[in-house]
C-alpha positions as CSV (number, residue, x, y, z in Angstrom):
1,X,14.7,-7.5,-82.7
2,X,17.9,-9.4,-82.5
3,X,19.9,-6.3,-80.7
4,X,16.4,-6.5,-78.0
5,X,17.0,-10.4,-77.3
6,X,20.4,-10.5,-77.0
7,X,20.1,-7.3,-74.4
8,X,17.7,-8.7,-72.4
9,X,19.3,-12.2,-72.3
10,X,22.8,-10.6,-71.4
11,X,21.0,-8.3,-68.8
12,X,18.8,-11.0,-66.9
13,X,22.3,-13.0,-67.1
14,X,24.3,-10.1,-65.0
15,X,21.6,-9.3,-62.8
16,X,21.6,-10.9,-59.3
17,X,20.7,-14.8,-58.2
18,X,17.4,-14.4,-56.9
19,X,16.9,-15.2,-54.0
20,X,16.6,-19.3,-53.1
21,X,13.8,-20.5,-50.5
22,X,15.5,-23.5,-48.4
23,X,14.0,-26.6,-50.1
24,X,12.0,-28.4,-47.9
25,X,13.7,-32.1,-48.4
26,X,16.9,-30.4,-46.8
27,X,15.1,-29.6,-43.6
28,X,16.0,-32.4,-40.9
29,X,12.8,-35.0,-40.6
30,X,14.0,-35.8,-37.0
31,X,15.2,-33.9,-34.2
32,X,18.8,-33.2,-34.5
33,X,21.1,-34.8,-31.8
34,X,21.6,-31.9,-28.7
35,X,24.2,-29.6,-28.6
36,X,26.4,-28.5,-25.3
37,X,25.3,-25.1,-23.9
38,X,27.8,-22.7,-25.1
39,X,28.7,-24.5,-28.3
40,X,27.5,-25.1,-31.9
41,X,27.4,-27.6,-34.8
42,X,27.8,-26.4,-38.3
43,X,27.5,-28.5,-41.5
44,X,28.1,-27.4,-45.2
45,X,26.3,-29.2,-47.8
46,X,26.8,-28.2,-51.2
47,X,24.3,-28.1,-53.4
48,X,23.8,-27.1,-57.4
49,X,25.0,-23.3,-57.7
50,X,24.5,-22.9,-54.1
51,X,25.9,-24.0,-50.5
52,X,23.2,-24.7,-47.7
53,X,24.4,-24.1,-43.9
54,X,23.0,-25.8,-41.1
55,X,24.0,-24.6,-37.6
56,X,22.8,-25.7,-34.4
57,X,23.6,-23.4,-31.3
58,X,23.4,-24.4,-27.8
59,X,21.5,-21.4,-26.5
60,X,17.6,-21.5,-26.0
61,X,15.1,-21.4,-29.2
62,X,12.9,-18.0,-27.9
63,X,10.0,-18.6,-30.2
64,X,11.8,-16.2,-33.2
65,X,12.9,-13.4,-30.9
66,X,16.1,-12.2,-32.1
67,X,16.1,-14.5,-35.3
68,X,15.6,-11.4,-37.5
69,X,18.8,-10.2,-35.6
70,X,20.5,-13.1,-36.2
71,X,19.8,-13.5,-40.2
72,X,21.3,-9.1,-40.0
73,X,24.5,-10.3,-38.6
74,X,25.0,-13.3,-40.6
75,X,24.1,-10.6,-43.9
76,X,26.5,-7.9,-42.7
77,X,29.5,-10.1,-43.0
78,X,28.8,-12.7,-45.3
79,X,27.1,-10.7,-48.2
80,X,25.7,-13.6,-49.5
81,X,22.4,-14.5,-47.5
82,X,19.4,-15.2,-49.6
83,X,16.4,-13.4,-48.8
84,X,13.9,-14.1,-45.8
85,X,12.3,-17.7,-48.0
86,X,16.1,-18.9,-47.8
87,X,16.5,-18.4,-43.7
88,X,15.1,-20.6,-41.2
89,X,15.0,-20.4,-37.5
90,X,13.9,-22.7,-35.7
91,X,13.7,-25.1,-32.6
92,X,15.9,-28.1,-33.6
93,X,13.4,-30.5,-30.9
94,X,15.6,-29.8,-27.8
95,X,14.5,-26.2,-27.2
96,X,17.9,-24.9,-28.6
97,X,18.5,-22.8,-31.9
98,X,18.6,-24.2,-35.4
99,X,19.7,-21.9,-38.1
100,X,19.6,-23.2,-42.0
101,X,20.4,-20.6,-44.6
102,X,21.3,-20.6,-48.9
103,X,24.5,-18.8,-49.8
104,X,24.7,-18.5,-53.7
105,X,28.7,-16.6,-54.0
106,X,31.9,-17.1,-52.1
107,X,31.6,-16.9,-48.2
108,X,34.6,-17.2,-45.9
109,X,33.2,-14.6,-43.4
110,X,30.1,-16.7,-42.1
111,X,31.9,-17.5,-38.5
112,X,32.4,-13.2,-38.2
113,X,28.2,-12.7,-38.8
114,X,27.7,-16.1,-36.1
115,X,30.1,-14.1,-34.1
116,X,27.9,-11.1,-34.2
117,X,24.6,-12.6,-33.5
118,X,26.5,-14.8,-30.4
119,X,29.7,-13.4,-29.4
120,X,29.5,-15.9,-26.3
121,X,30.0,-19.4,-29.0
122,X,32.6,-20.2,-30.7
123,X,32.1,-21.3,-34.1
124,X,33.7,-23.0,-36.9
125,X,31.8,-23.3,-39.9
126,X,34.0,-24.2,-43.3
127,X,33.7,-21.3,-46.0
128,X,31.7,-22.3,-49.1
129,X,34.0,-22.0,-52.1
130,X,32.1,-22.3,-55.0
C-alpha cells in the first residue's frame, strides 16, 4: 500500500501544471489608458508559481475574430500558455485588443508568438524567469 502511495504521489508530482484560469481580481476594473495605433503595452506581474501577461495592442478589438489565432501563435513559441480558462481576449474600453494570459515555466520567447499573431507591432514584453 505504501509502494501505491508513494507512486501516485511522485506521479501526480511529475505530471504537468494544469492548466490555470486567469483569476478574476487580476482583470482591470476600469478601462485601461489607450494605446497608439501600431504599438503595444505589456506588463508582467508575477504571481505564486505563475507569471500573468497583460498586453494591450493598438489594433481594433474584432469581437474575438482571430483571438483563437492569436492564443496559437503566442503557444507555438512560448510553450507555456495555459489552456483556453487562462487566455483572455478582450476589448480593453477603447475598441482596441487586450490580451491577458498565465504562463506557469520559463518564457523568453513571448515577443516571437506576439510577433506572429502581429508582425506589423513591435513588442517588448520582459521574459518571466521563474
Amino acid at each position: 500500500m505504501r509502494f501505491l502511495a508513494a507512486t501516485l504521489l511522485l506521479t501526480s508530482a511529475l505530471a504537468a501544471p494544469a492548466s490555470l484560469p486567469v483569476d478574476k481580481a487580476y482583470l482591470p476594473s476600469e478601462p485601461v489608458p489607450r494605446v497608439a495605433p501600431g504599438t503595444s503595452a505589456c506588463a508582467l506581474r508575477y504571481l505564486t508559481m505563475a507569471g500573468l501577461y497583460t498586453v494591450n495592442i493598438g489594433r481594433p478589438y474584432a469581437n474575438v475574430i482571430g483571438c483563437k489565432a492569436v492564443q496559437q501563435s503566442i503557444r507555438s513559441k512560448t510553450q507555456v500558455l495555459s489552456g483556453d480558462l487562462g487566455f483572455v481576449c478582450q476589448n480593453n474600453g477603447h475598441g482596441q485588443t487586450m490580451l491577458i494570459w498565465n504562463t506557469n515555466l520559463k518564457s523568453t520567447k513571448v515577443n516571437d508568438g506576439m510577433k506572429l499573431a502581429y508582425p506589423m507591432i513591435d513588442f517588448a514584453c520582459d521574459p518571466y524567469n521563474p
